[in-house]
N, C-alpha and C positions, 0 to 999 in steps of 0.2 A: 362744204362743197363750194366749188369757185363759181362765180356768177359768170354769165353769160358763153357756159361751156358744153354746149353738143355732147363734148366724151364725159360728162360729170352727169349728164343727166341720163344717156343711155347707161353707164355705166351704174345707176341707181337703178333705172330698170330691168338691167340684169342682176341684181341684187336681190329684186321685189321677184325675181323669174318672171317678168314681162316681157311675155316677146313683142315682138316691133320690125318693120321691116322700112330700112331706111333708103333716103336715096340725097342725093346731092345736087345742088345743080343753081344756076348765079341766082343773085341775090335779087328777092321778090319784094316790089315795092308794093302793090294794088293787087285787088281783090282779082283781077283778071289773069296775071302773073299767077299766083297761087290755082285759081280753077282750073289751069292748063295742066299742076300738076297732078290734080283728083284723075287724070285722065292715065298719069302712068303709074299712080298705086290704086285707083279701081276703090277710091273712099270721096267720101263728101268731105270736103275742105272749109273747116268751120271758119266763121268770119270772127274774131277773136275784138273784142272792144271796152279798154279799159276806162270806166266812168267814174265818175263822184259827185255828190252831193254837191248844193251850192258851197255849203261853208269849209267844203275840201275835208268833213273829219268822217264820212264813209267812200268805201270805197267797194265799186266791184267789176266783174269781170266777166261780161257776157258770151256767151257763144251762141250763134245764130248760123240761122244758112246764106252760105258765101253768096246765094245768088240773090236772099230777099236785101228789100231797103232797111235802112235801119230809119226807123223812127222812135227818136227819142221820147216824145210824149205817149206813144204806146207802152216803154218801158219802163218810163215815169208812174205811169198809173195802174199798170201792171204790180208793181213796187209800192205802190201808197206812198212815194216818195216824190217832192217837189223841185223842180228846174234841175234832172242830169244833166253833166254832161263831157265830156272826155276828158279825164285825169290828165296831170302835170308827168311830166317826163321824168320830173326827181322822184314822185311818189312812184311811180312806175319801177323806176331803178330800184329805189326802199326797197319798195313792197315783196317785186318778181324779181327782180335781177335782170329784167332785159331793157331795152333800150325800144323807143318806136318803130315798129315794123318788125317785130319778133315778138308781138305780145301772144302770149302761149300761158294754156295751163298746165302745160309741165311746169312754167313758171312759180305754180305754186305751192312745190317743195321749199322755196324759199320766204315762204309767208308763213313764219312760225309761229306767229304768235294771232293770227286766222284772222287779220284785218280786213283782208277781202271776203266779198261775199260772192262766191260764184254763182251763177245766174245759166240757166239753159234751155234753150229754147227747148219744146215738146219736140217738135220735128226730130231730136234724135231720140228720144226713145228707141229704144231696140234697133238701134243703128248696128248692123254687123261690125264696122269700122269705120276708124274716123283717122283724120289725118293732121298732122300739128307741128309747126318749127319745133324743136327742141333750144329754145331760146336763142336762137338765131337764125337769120334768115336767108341760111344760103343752103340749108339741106331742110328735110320734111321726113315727121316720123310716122309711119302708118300702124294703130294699134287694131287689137279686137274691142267695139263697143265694152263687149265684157269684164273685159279686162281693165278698160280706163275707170267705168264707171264703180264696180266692183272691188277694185284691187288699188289702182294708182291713186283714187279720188282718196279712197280709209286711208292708206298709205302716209298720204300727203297729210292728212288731218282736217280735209275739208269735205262737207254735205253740201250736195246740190241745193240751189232753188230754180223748180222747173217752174217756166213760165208758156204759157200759150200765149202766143205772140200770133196774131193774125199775117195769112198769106197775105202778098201784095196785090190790089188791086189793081 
């Protein structure tokens, strides 16, 4: 599968029979950008943030919600894990296949060998649907909850770790 390709990955999820409903539209740099698009597929726009360990030899990929803060000592110790903090752009290329600004778990078709450890906030549980670049970011894929977590995540060959991650105060 070719890396950082929209048609390689929708076209896996018609593979997998996942449907998705996609839309297009200029390329989104900030989380503000993206929440404008939850507004025209009617899903929460996860805030997608790729970390690692001090010594760079873990790595993971968290989803949270686009509107809380991120606090990394929250997810540090959330993790039993000391000093995260945003992965190298090459490790990101390795690992996903995307480039910054298109970090996406569809990205993790191409993490074969399950280096990354996805990470996800409680707040989606039982989310009807969720919304995600398709490793790049100039279109947005809208799935069913069910379907990602269900279907795309086994697919891919990776298991959650669901974290409770406190509301912002």
């Amino acid at each position: 599968m070719e890396r950082h390709n929209a048609a390689a990955i929708t076209a896996l999820l018609d593979e997998w029979s996942i449907a998705y409903q996609s839309i297009e539209h200029p390329a989104v740099g900030t989380m503000e950008d993206c929440l404008a698009i939850d507004k025209e597929l009617n899903a929460p726009v996860c805030k997608n943030l790729f970390l690692q360990n001090r010594q760079g030899t873990r790595y993971y990929l968290l989803l949270t919600d686009g509107k809380k803060q991120f606090h990394t000592a929250q997810v540090s110790k959330a993790l039993g894990v000391s000093r995260l903090s945003f992965g190298t752009a090459d490790a990101l290329e390795r690992l996903l296949g995307v480039s910054p600004g298109a970090v996406s778990p569809l990205g993790l078709v191409f993490d074969t060998e399950n280096e990354v450890t996805l990470l996800i906030d409680s707040v989606f549980r039982g989310c009807p649907a969720l919304v995600f670049h398709p490793c790049v970011n100039t279109s947005s894929l809208r799935l069913s909850g069910s379907d990602f977590f269900s279907r795309f995540l086994p697919a891919a060959g990776h298991t959650p770790v669901w974290l409770d991650l406190p509301a912002d105060q």
